[in-house]
BAGUDREN-904876 format. One record per residue: residue number from 0; residue in one letter; z, x, y of N, C-alpha, C, CB in turn. Coordinates in steps of 0.2 Angstrom, whole numbers, padded with zeros to 4 digits, always signed. Last residue first. Glycine has a CB too. Example, Ala and Ser with C-alpha at 12.3 -4.5 7.8 and 13.67 -1.06 7.14 Angstrom:
BEGIN
<atom 1, 'S', <+0035, +0064, -0011>, <+0036, +0068, -0005>, <+0039, +0064, +0000>, <+0029, +0070, -0003>> <atom 0, 'A', <+0039, +0066, -0028>, <+0039, +0062, -0022>, <+0039, +0066, -0016>, <+0045, +0057, -0022>> 
//
This chain:
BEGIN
<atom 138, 'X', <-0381, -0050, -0064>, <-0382, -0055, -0069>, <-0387, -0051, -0074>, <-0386, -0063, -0065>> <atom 137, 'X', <-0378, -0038, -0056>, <-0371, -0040, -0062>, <-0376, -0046, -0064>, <-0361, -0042, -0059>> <atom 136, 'X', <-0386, -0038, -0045>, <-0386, -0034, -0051>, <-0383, -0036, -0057>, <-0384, -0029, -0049>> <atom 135, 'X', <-0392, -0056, -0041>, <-0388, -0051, -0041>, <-0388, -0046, -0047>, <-0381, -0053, -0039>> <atom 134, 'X', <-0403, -0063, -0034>, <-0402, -0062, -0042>, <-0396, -0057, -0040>, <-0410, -0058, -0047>> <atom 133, 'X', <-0407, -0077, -0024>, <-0404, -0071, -0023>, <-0404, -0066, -0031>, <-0396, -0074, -0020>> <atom 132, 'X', <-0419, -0090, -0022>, <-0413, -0087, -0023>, <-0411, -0079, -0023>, <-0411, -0089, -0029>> <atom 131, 'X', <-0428, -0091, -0007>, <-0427, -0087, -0015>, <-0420, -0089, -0018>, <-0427, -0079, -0015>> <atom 130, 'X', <-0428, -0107, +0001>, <-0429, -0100, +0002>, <-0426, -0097, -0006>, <-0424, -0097, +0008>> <atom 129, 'X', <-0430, -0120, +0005>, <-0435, -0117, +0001>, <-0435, -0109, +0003>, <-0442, -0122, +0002>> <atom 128, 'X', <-0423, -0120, +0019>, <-0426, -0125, +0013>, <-0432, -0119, +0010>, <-0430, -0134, +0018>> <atom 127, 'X', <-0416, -0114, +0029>, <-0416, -0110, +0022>, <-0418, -0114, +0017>, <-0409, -0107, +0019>> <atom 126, 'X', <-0421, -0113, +0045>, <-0420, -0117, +0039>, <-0421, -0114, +0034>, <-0424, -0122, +0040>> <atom 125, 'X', <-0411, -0106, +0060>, <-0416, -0105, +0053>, <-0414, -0108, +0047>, <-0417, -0097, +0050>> <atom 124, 'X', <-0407, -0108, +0077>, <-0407, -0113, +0069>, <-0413, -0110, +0064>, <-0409, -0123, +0071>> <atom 123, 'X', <-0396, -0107, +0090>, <-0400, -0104, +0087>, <-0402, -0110, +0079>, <-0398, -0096, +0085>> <atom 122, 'X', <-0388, -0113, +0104>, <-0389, -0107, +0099>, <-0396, -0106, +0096>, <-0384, -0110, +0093>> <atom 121, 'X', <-0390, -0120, +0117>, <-0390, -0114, +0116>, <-0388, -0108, +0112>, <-0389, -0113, +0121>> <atom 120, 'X', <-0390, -0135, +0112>, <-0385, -0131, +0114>, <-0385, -0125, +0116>, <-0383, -0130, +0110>> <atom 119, 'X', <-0404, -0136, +0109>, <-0403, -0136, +0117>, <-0397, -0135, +0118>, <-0404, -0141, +0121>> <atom 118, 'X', <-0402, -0130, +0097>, <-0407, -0127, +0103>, <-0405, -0129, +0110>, <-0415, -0129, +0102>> <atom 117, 'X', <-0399, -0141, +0089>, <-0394, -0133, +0090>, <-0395, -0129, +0096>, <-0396, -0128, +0084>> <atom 116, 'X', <-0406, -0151, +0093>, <-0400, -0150, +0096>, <-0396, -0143, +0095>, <-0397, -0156, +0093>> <atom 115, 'X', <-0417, -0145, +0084>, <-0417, -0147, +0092>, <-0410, -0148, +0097>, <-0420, -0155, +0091>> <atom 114, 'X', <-0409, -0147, +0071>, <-0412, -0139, +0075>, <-0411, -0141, +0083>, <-0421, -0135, +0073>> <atom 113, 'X', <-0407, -0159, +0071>, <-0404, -0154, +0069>, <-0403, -0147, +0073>, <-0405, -0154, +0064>> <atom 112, 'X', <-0418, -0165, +0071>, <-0415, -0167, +0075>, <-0408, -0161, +0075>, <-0414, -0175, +0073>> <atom 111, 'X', <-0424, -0160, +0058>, <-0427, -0160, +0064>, <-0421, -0161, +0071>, <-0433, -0165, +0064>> <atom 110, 'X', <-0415, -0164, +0049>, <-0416, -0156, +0049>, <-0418, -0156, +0056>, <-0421, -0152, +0044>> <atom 109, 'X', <-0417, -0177, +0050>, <-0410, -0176, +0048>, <-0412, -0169, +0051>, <-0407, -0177, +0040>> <atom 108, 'X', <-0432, -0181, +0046>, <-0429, -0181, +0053>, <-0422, -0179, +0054>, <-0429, -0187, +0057>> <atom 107, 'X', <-0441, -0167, +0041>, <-0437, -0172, +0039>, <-0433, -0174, +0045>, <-0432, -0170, +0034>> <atom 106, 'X', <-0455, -0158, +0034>, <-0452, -0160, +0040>, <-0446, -0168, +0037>, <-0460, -0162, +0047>> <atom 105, 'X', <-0462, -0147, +0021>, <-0462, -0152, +0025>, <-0456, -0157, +0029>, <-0466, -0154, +0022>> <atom 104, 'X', <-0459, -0132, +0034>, <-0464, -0142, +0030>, <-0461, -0143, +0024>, <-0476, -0142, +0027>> <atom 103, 'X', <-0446, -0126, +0040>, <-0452, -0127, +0036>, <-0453, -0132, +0033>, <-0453, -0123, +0031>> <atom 102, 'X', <-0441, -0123, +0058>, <-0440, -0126, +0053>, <-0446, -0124, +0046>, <-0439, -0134, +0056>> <atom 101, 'X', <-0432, -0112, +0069>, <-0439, -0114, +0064>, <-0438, -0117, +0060>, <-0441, -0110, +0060>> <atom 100, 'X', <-0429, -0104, +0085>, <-0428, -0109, +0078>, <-0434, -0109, +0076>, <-0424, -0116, +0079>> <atom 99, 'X', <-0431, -0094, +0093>, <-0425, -0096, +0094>, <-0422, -0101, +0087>, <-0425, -0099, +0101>> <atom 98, 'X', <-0445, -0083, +0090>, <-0442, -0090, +0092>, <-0434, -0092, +0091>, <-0447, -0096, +0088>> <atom 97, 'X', <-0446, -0070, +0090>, <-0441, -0072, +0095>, <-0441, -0079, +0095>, <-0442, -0070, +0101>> <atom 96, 'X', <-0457, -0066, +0082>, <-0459, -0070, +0087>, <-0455, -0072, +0093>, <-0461, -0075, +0084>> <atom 95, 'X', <-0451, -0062, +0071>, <-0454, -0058, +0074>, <-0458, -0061, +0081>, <-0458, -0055, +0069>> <atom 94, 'X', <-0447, -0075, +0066>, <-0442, -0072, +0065>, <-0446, -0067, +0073>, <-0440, -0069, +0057>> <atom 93, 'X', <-0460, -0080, +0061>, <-0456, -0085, +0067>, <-0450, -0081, +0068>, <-0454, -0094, +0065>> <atom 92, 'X', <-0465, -0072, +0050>, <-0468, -0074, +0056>, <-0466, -0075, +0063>, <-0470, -0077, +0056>> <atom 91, 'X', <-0456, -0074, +0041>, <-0457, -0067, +0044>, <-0461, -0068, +0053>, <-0461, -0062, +0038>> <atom 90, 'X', <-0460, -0089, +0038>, <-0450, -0084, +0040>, <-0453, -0078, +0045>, <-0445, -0079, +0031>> <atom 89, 'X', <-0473, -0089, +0030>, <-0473, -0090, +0039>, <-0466, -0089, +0041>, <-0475, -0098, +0043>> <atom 88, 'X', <-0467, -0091, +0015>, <-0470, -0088, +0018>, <-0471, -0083, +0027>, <-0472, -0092, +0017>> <atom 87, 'X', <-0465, -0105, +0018>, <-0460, -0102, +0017>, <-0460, -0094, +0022>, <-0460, -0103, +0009>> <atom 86, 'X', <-0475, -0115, +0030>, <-0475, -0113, +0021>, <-0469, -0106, +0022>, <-0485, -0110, +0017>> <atom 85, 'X', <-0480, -0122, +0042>, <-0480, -0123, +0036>, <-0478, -0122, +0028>, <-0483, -0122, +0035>> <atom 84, 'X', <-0467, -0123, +0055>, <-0468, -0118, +0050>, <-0471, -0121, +0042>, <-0461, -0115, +0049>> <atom 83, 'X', <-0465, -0125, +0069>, <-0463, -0129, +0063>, <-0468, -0126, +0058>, <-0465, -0138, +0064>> <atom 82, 'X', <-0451, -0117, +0081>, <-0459, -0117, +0076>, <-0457, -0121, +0070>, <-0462, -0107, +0072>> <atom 81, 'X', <-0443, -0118, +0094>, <-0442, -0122, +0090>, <-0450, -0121, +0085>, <-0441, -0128, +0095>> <atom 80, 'X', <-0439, -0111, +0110>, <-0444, -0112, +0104>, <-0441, -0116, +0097>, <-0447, -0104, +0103>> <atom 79, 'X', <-0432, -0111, +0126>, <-0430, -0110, +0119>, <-0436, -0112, +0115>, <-0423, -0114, +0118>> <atom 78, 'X', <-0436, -0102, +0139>, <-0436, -0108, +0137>, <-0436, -0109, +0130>, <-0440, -0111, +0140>> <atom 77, 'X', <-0433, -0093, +0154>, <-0431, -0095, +0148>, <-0431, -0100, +0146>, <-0427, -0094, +0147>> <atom 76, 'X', <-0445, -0094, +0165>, <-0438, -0093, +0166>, <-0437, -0093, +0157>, <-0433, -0101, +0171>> <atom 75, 'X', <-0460, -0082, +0168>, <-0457, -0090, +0167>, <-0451, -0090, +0165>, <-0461, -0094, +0162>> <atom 74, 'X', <-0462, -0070, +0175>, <-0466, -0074, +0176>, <-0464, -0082, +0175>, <-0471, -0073, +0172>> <atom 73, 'X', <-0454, -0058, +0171>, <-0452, -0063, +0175>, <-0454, -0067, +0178>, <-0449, -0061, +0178>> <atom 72, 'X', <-0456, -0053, +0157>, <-0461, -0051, +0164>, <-0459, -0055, +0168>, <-0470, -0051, +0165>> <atom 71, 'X', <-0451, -0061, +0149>, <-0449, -0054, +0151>, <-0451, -0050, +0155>, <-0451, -0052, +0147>> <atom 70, 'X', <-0459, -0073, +0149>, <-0450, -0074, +0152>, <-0449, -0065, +0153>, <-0444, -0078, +0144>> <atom 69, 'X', <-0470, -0069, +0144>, <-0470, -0071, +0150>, <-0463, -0070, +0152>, <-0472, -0078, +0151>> <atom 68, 'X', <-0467, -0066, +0132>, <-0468, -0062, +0135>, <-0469, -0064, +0142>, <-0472, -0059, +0132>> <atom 67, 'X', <-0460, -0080, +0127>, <-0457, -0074, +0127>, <-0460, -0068, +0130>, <-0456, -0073, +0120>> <atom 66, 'X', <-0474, -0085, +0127>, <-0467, -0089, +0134>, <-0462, -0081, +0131>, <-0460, -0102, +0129>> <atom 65, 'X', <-0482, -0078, +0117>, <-0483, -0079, +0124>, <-0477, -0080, +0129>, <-0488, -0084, +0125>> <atom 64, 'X', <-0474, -0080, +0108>, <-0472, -0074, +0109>, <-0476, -0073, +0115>, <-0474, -0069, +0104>> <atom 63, 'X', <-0475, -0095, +0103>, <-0468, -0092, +0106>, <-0468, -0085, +0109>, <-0462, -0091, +0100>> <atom 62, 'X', <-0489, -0095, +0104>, <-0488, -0099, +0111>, <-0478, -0098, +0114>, <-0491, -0109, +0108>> <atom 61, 'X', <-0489, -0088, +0093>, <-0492, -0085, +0097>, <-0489, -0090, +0104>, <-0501, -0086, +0095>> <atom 60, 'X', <-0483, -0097, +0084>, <-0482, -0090, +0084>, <-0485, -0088, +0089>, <-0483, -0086, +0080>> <atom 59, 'X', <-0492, -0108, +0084>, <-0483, -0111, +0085>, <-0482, -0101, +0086>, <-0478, -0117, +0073>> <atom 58, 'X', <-0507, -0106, +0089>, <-0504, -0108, +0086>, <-0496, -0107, +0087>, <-0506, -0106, +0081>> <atom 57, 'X', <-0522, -0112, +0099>, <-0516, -0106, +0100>, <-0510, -0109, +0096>, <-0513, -0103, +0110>> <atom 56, 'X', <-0532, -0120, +0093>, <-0533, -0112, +0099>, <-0528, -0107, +0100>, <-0534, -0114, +0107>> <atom 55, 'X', <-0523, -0129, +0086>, <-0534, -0125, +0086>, <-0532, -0120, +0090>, <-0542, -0130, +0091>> <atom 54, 'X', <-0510, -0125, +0077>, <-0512, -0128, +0083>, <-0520, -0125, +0084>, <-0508, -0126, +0090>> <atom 53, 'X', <-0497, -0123, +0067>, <-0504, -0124, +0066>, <-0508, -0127, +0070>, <-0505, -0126, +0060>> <atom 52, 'X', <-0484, -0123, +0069>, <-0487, -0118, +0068>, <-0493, -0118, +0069>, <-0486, -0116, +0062>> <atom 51, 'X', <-0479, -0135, +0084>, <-0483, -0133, +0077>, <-0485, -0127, +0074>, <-0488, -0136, +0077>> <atom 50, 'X', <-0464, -0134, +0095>, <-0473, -0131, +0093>, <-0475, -0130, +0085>, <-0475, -0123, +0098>> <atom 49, 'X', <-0455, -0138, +0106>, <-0456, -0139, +0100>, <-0464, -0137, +0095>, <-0454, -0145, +0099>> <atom 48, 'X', <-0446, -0130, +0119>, <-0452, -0131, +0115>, <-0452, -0131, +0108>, <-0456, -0127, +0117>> <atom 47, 'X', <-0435, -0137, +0130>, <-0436, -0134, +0123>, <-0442, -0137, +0121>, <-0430, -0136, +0118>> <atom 46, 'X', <-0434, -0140, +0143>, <-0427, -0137, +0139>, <-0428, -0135, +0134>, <-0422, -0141, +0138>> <atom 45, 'X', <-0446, -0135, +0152>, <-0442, -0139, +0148>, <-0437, -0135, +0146>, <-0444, -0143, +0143>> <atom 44, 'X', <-0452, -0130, +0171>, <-0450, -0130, +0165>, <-0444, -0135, +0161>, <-0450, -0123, +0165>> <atom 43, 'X', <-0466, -0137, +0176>, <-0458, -0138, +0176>, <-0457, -0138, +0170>, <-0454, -0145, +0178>> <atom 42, 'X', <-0476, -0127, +0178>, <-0474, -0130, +0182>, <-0467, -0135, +0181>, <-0480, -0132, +0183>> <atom 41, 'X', <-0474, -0117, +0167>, <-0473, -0114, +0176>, <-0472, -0120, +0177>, <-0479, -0111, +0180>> <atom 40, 'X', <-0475, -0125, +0157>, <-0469, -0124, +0157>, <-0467, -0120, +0163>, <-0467, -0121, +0150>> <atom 39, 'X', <-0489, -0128, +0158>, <-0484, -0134, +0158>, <-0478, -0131, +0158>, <-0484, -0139, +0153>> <atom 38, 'X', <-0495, -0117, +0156>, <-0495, -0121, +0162>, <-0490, -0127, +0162>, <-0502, -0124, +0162>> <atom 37, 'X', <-0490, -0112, +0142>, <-0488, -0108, +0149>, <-0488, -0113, +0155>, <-0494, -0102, +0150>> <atom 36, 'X', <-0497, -0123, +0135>, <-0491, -0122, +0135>, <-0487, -0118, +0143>, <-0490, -0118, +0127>> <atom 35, 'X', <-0511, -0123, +0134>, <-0509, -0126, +0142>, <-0501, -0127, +0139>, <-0514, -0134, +0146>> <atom 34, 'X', <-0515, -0116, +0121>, <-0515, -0111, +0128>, <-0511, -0116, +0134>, <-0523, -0109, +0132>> <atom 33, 'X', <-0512, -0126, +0111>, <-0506, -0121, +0115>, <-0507, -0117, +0118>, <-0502, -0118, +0111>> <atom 32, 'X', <-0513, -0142, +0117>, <-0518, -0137, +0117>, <-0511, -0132, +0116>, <-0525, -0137, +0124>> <atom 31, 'X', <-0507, -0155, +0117>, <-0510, -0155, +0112>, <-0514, -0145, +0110>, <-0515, -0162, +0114>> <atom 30, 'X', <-0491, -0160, +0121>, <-0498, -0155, +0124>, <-0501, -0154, +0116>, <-0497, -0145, +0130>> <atom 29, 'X', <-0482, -0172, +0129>, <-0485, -0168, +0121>, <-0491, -0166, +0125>, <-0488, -0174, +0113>> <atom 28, 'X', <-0464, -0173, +0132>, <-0471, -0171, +0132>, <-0474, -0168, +0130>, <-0474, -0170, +0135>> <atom 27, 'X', <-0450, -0184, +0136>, <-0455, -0181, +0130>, <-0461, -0180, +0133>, <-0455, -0186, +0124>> <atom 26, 'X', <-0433, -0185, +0140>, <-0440, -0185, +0143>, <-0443, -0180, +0137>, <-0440, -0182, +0153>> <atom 25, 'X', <-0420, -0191, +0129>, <-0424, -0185, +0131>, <-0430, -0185, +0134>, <-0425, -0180, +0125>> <atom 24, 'X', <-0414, -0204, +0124>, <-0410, -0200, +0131>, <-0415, -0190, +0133>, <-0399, -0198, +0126>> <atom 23, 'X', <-0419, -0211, +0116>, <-0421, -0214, +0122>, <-0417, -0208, +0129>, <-0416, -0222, +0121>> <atom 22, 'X', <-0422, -0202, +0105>, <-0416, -0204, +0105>, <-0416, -0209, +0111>, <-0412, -0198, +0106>> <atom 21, 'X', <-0433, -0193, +0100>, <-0435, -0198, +0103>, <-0429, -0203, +0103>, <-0441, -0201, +0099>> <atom 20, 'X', <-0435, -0187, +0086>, <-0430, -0182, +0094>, <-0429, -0185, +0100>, <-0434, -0174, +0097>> <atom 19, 'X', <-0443, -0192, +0077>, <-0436, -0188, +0075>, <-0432, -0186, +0080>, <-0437, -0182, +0071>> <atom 18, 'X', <-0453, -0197, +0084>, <-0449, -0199, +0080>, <-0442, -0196, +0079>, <-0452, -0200, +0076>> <atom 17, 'X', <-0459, -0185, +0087>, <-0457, -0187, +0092>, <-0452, -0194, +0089>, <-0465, -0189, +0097>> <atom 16, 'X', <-0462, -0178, +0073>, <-0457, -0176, +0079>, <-0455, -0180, +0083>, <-0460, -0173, +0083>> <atom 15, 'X', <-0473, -0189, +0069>, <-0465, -0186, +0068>, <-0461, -0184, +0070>, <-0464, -0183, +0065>> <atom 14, 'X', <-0483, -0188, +0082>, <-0478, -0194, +0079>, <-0471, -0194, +0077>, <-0480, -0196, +0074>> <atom 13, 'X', <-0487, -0176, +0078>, <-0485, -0178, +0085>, <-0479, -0183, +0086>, <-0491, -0181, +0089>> <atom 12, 'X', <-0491, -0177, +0069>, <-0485, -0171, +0070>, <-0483, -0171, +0075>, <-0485, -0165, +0069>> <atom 11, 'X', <-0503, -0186, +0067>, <-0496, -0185, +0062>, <-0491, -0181, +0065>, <-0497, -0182, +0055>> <atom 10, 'X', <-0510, -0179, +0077>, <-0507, -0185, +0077>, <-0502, -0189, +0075>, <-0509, -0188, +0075>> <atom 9, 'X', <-0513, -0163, +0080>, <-0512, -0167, +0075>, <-0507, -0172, +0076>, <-0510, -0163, +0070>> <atom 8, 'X', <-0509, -0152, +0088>, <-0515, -0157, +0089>, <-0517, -0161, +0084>, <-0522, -0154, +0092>> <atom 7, 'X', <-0494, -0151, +0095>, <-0496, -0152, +0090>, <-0504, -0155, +0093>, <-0490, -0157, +0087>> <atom 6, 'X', <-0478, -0148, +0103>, <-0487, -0143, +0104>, <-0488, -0147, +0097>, <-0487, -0132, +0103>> <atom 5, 'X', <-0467, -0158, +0119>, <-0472, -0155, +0107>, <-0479, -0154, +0111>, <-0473, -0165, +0098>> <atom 4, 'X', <-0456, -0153, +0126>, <-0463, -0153, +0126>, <-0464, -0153, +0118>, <-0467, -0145, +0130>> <atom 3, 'X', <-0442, -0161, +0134>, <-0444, -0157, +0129>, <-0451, -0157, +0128>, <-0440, -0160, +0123>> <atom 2, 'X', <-0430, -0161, +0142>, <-0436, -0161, +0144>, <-0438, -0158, +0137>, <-0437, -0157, +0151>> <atom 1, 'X', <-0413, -0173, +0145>, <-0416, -0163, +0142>, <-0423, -0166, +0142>, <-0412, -0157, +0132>> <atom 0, 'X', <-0402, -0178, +0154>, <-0408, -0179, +0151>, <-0411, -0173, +0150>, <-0412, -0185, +0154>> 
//
């Protein structure tokens, strides 16, 4: 059974998530604040953080480059990130953050469940919904 934390202080995104990853076979917990990310993940750490880009106090980027800078100072073990990414835009963000995955809004439980599981495989997952196309020279 894998341990999974959602960062959301939105109701709605609490919901969806927990819908989408809520299989009966994963222990689930929601922190609503993303400073008490660190505290919950010293005291037992999960298997995967799922965190809203857009949190009051400490958002989906900041709460991955905190656990990423804790894990490096050998404060907290490794624990894979998961950012839910409003807008296309926020790529460069979640890229530079080390989060391990990203999805962009708006949210689907096929994609969601997707990454989450890429994650606790111990790979990786960047969602190319709504990325450029490409133009190549020859067109």
């Amino acid at each position: 059974m894998a341990k999974l934390v959602i960062v959301a202080d939105a109701t709605t995104v609490l919901a969806e998530v927990r819908a989408a990853v809520d299989d009966g076979e994963h222990s689930i917990v929601e922190v609503r604040s993303g400073a008490a990310v660190r505290g919950v993940v010293a005291a037992d750490p999960p298997d995967l953080v799922i965190t809203d880009c857009q949190v009051q106090n400490m958002g989906g980027i900041a709460v991955a480059l905190d656990l990423k800078l804790e894990e490096s100072g050998g404060r907290l073990p490794h624990v894979p990130v998961l950012v839910l990414l409003d807008r296309r835009a926020d790529v460069f963000l979640a890229k530079r953050s080390a989060a391990e995955g990203y999805l962009v809004k708006p949210l689907d439980p096929i994609r969601l469940r997707r990454a989450a599981q890429a994650l606790l495989d111990g790979g990786s997952f960047h969602d190319d919904s709504y990325r450029p196309l490409s133009v190549s020279a020859a067109d």
